[in-house]
N, C-alpha and C positions, 0 to 999 in steps of 0.2 A: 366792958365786961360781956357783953350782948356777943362782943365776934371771939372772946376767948372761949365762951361756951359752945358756940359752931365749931371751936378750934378741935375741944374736948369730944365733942361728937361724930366727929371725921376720923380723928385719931381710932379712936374705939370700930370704928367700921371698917378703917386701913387694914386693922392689927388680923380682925377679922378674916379680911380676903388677903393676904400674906398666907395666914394660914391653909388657908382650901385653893384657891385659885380665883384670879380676878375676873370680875365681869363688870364691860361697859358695854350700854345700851346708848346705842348715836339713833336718834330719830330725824329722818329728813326726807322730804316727799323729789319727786321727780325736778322740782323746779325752786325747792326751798334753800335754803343758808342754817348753818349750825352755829345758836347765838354766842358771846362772848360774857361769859361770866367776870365782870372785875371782881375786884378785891372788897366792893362795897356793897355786891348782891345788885347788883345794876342788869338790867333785862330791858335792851332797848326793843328786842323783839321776840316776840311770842316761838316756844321748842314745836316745831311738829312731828308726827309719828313718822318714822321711817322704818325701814328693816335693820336689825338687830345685828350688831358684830358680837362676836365673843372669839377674847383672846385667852389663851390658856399660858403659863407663864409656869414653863417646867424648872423650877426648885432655882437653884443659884446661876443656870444657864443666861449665858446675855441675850440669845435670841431664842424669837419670839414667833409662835407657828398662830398662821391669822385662818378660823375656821368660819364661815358662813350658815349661820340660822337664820329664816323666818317662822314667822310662829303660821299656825293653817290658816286664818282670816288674811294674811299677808298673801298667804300662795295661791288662797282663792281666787283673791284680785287679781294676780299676777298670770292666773288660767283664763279668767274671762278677759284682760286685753290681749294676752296671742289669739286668743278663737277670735275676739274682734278683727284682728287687721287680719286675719286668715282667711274670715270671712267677707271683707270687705279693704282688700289691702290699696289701702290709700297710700303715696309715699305723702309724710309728712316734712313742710316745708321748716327747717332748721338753719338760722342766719348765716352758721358755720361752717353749712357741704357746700362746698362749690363745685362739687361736680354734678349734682343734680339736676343741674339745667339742661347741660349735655345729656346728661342720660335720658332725658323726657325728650328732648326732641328728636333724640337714635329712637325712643319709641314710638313716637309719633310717626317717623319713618318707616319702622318696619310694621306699621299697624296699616299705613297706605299703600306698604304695598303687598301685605296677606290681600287688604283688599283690592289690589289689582288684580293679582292672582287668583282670588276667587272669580272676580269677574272673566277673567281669561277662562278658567276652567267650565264655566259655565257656557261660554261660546263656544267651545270645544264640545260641552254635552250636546249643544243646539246641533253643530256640525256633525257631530257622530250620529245623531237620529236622523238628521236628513239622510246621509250617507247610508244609512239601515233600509227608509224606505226606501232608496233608490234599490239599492243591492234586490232587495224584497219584489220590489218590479222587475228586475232583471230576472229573477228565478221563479217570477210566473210566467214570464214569457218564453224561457226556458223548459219548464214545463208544457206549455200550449205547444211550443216546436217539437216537443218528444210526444207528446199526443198525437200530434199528425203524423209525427213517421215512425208511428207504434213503437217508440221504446222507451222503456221505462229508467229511471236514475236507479244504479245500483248502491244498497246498502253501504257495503264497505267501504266504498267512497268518502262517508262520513265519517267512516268510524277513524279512517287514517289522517283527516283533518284534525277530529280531535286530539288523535296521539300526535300531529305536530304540533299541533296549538301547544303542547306540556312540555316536548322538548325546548333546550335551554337553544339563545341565541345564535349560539357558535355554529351548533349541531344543523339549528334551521338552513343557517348560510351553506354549512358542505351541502347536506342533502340537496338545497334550490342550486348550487351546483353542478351535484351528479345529475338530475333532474335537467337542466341545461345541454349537457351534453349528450343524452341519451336522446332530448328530442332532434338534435342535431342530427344524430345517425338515424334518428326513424325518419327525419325528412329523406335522407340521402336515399335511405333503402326505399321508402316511396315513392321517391321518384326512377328506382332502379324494377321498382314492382310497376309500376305504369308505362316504361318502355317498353317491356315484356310483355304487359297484356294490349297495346296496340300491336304489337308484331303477331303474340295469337291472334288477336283477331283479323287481322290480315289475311292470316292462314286461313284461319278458319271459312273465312268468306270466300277465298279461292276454292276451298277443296268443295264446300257448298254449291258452288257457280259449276263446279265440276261434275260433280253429283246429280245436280239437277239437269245438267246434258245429256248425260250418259241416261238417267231415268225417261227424259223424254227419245233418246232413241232407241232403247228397249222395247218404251210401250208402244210406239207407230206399228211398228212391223208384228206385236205381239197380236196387236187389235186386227190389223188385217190380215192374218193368217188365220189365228182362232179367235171368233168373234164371242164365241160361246165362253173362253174361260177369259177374258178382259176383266171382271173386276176382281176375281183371283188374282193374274199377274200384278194387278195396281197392289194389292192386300200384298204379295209379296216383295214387293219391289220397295216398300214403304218400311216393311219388318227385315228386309234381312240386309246383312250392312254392304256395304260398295266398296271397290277395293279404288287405293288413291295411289296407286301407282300409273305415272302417266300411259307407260308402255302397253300394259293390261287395258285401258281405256282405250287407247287405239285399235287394237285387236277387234275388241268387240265390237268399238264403230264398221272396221272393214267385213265382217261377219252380220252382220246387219244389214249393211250395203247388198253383201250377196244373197244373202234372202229373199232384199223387196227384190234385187233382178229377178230373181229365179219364180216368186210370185207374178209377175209381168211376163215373161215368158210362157206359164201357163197358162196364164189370161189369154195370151195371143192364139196357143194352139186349139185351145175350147174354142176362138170364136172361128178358128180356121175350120174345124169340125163341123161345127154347127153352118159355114156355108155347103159344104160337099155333099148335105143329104137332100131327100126327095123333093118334088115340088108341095108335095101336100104335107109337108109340115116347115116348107120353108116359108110360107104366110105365118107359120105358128111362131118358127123359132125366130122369121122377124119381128112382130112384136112381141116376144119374150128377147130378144136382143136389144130393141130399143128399149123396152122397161126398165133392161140390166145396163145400157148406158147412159141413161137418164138418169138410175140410182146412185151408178157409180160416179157421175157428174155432180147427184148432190151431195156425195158422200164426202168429194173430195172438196167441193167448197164449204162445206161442214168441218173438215179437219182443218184447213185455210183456216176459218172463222177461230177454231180452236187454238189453232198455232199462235193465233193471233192475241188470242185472247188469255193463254195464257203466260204468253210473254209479259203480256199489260198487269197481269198477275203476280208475275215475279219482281218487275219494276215497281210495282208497290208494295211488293214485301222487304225489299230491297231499303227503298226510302221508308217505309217503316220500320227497320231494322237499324237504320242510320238513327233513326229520332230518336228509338229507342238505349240506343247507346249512348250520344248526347245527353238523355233525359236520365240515366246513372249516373256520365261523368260531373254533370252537373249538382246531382245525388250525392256524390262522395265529397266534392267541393264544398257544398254545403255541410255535410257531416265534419268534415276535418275543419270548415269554418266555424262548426258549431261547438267541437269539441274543442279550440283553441279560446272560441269567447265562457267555455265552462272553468277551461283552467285559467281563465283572466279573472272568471267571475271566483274561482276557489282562490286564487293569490291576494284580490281586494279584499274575500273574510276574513283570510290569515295577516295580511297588514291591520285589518281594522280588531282582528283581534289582541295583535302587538300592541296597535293603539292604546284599545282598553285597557290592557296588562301594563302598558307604561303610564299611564294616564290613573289606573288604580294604585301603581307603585308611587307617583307623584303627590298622591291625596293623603298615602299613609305616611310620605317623609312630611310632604306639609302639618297632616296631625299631626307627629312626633313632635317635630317643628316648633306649633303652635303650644302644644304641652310642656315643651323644654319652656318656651317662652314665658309662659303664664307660672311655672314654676319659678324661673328667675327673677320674674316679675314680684312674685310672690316673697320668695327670700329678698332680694332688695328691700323690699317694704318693713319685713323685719326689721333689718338689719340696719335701716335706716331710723327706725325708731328706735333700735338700741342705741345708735350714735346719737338719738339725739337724748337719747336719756342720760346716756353716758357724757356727751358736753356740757349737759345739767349740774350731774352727780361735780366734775371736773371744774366748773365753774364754782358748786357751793363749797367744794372742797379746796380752793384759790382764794376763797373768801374766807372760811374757816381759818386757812393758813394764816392769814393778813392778821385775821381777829387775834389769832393764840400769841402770834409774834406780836402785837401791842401790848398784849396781854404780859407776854415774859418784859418785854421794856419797860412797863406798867410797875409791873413784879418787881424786877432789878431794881429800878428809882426806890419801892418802899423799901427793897432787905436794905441796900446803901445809906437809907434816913434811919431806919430802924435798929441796923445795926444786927447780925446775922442772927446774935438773941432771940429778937421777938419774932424769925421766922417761922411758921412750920415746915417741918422737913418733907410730911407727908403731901402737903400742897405741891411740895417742890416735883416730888415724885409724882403725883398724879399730872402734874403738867405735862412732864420728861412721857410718861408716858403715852398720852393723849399725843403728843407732838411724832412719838413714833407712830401709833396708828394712824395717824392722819397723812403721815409720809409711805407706808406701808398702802394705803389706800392706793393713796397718788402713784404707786408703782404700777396696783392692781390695773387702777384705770389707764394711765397709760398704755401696759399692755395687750388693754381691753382694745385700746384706741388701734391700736398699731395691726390688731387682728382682725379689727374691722375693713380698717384701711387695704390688708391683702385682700379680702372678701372682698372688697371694690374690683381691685384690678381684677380678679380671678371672674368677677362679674362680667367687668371690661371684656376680657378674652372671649367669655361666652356668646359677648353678644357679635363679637367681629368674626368667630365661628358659625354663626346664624346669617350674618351677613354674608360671607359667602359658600354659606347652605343656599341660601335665597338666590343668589346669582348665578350659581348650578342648575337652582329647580326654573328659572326662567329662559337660561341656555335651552331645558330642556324642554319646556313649553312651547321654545320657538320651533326647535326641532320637530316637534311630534302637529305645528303651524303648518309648516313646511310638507310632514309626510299626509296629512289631510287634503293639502291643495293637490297633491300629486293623485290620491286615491279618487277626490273630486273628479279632476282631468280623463282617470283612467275609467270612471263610470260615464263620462261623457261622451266616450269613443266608443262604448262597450253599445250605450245607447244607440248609437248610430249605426254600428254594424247590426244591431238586434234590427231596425227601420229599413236595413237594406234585405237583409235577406229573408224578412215577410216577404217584401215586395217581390223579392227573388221565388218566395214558395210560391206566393199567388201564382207568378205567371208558369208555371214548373204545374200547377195544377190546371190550370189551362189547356197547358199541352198536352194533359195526362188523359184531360176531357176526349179534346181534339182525337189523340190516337185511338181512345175508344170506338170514339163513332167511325173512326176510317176502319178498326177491325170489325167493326158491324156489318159496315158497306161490304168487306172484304170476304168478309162469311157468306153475306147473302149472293155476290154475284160465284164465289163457289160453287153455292148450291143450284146457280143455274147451271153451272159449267157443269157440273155434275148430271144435273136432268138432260142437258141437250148429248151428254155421252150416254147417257143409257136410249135416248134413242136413237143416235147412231149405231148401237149397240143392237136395235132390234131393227136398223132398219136393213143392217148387214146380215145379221141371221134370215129375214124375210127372202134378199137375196141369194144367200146358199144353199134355201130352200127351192126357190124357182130352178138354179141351173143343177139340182141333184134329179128336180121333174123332167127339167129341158135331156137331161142326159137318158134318163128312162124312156122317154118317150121316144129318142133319137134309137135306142138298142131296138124297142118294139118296131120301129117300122125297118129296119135293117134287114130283118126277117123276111119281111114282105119281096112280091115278084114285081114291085114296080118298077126298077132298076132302068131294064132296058125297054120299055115304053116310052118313060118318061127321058130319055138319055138326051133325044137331040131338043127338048124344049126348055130343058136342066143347063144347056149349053151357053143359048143367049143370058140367062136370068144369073147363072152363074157369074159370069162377069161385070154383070150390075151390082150384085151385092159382095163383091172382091173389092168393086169402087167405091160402094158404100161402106164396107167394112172399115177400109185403108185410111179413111176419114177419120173415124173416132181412133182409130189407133195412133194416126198422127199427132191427132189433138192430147194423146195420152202421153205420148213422148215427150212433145214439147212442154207438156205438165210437168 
């Protein structure tokens, strides 16, 4: 009586949800079993709460559209474990994945070797700050070389470094190409510019050498004819220019020649004069003769000294002039040596700035990298607790099955004893029904299962994408290994040439000392050379002055009546001082 009246009571609730539309509530947690009700209210195991089905069962239609509710305390829960594994995404170990083992040890690998790679990249930072101070020494040294040879680094130098630093790769390489060839032909023409200015100077030293002959045989003959305007002629002879035609230079030597004759010839006939006069001024004009060959004796060993001395003058302006053009070519070598270690030292910043910009390119693919990682990381974990909730649901819903199917065997056995009679029909139906949604499940999850399973593989791909992202960024690690050792090597050289040519200024300022003090010496024996012509200078005008007396004197006694008194005692004396004369005049010849 007790189960006809459960019978009465089900019927009344059937008729019910016929009417409106059914609703069944399945409760089952993540890891539970949905119990089997027999026919005798038998509950081996306790219902627990799960989330709620409702199926809608539109009018006489056969199928059956399956919609998903939970109620808010459900979805609450369901909020706080995604922010958990979100926040702390564990992969959760499940008896069923078998690929998980694989997956943890691929991560475990590429977790060894981000941190190889971080360690690489931090050798690289170590290397690229040494390589900074090195560079950083190079351009104070750099500096201290353009402080000594007063020149300053121009601005726009920099400014074009930066605008190559921006341009892209390709660009860089034409440019250090055109760059390439342009210093090729500047070497060519430098050295078509320094054949050229060895052959000027050449010339120039001939036409010098020439000049300075032609000035020294101007000024002899200028000094002993007019002693009075000598340091005019020098003032002129210094200001107004020289003609460098050989022909013209010959001219004037043979013009010159005939002058000093024609000075020596006068000389002779004054002194021939000055024997033919009286006896009482020839005591006079003897020693006014020897005064004036005494003079003229120092005069000429004075010009001798001079000749001499300024030869010795010229031979050290000469090898002064030599030094001094050594002490440029050496000058320019170093210049052009110094501008070749400035364009060594700007191609090591622009490599180390490549460096940096591949080296910064490298840190953002690795973030990226590291991001994607930690992302996939992330979804895995999900997605791996979905499977295993879903193997759960899969498994209670396997067990369910089992239950419902003893359950209809159960069933069949009583309607067969009982006789179709005493069944109810609505029992029947709610079975048929439960047996659908529980096959409808089993669909869902399935193709739960099936879509997790691509997320695997599609996981898979991502990570053998990563994989050879990582064997890219370490190709490229080595490379940029590679262009470090090379920038090393080229600061090393750069180093040594900076060691050689200090040592090269020192001794370049040495010499520079050295020739100072030779133009010192050179100045001061000048200024003798100068003092001993100015009094050659007055010691010649002294003399122009005695024989303009000697000549005055000679006209005053002309006049006189002593002629022929004096005639026969004029006669012997006469011929002694013709002997005497013919002496100095010889010794003037042979001069």
């Amino acid at each position: 009586m007790d189960s006809l009246r459960h019978l009465g009571t089900r019927r009344s609730s059937d008729q019910k949800m016929h009417q409106t539309s059914s609703t069944i509530t399945i409760n089952h947690p993540s890891g539970g079993t949905i119990p089997a009700s027999n026919g005798n209210n038998e509950q081996p195991e306790p219902r627990p709460k799960v989330s709620s089905l409702v199926f809608k069962f539109g009018g006489d239609r056969p199928k059956k559209v399956p919609t998903y509710t939970f109620s808010p305390a459900e979805q609450a829960k369901i909020d706080q474990q995604q922010h958990q594994n979100i926040v702390t995404p564990r992969a959760p170990s499940s008896p069923q994945s078998q690929l998980s083992p694989k997956i943890k040890t691929y991560i475990d690998q590429l977790e060894i070797k981000n941190s190889e790679l971080t360690h690489k990249l931090n050798e690289q930072y170590q290397h690229i700050e040494h390589s900074e101070k090195t560079i950083r020494e190079l351009h104070h040294l750099c500096n201290a070389l353009q402080h000594k040879v007063n020149e300053d680094t121009p601005n726009p130098l920099l400014q074009l470094v930066s605008n190559f630093c921006e341009i892209s790769f390709d660009q860089q390489q034409d440019i250090m190409s055109l760059f390439e060839s342009k210093i090729l032909q500047c070497k060519k023409t430098e050295q078509q510019v320094k054949a050229l200015t060895m052959t000027l100077k050449s010339k120039e030293q001939r036409i010098t050498d020439l000049t300075n002959e032609v000035n020294e045989l101007a000024a002899r003959p200028s000094t002993i004819q007019t002693p009075t305007s000598a340091p005019r002629s020098n003032s002129s002879v210094s200001t107004t220019p020289i003609r460098r035609i050989d022909s013209a230079d010959e001219l004037d030597s043979i013009n010159l020649r005939r002058e000093l004759f024609r000075t020596k010839n006068r000389l002779k006939e004054a002194q021939r004069e000055l024997s033919s006069q009286n006896s009482l001024t020839k005591h006079l004009s003897a020693n006014n003769l020897h005064s004036s060959d005494s003079l003229i004796s120092d005069l000429r060993k004075d010009i001798n000294e001079m000749g001499w001395e300024i030869k010795n003058l010229q031979k050290t302006k000469e090898t002064l002039k030599h030094e001094v053009e050594k002490l440029e070519k050496e000058i320019g070598t170093l210049e052009s040596q110094k501008k070749s270690v400035e364009d060594a030292n700007a191609m090591i910043t622009r490599e180390n700035k490549e460096l940096r910009a591949t080296i910064e390119e490298l840190n953002d693919q690795n973030r990226i990298v590291l991001q994607n990682y930690h992302n996939h990381v992330k979804n895995y974990a999900i997605h791996e607790g979905l499977m295993s909730k879903l193997y759960d649901t899969m498994a209670s819903l396997e067990k369910d099955n089992s239950q419902l199917k003893e359950k209809c065997v159960f069933l069949e056995e009583k309607l067969e004893l009982k006789q179709i009679s005493l069944v109810d029909k609505n029992e029947l139906e709610k079975i048929n029904s439960s047996n659908r949604v529980l096959q409808l499940q089993y669909d869902y999850e399935v193709a739960k299962r099936e879509h997790c399973e691509r997320q695997l593989t599609r996981l898979q791909d991502n990570i053998k994408q990563l994989q050879s992202e990582l064997s890219y960024m370490d190709e490229k690690v080595k490379r940029a290994d590679e262009q470090m050792k090379l920038a090393d090597r080229v600061n090393r050289d750069n180093k040594d040439e900076c060691e050689i040519l200090q040592l090269k200024i020192m001794d370049l300022e040495k010499r520079l000392n050295l020739t100072e003090k030779d133009k010192d010496i050179v100045e001061q024996e000048l200024l003798i050379v100068k003092q001993k012509m100015e009094a050659t200078t007055y010691r010649i005008n002294r003399y122009n002055e005695a024989l303009i007396n000697a000549d005055n004197d000679l006209e005053q006694l002309s006049d006189t009546s002593f002629s022929e008194e004096v005639g026969s005692i004029n006669g012997t004396e006469t011929l002694s001082l013709k002997s005497r004369n013919s002496q100095p005049l010889q010794s003037q010849s042979e001069a």
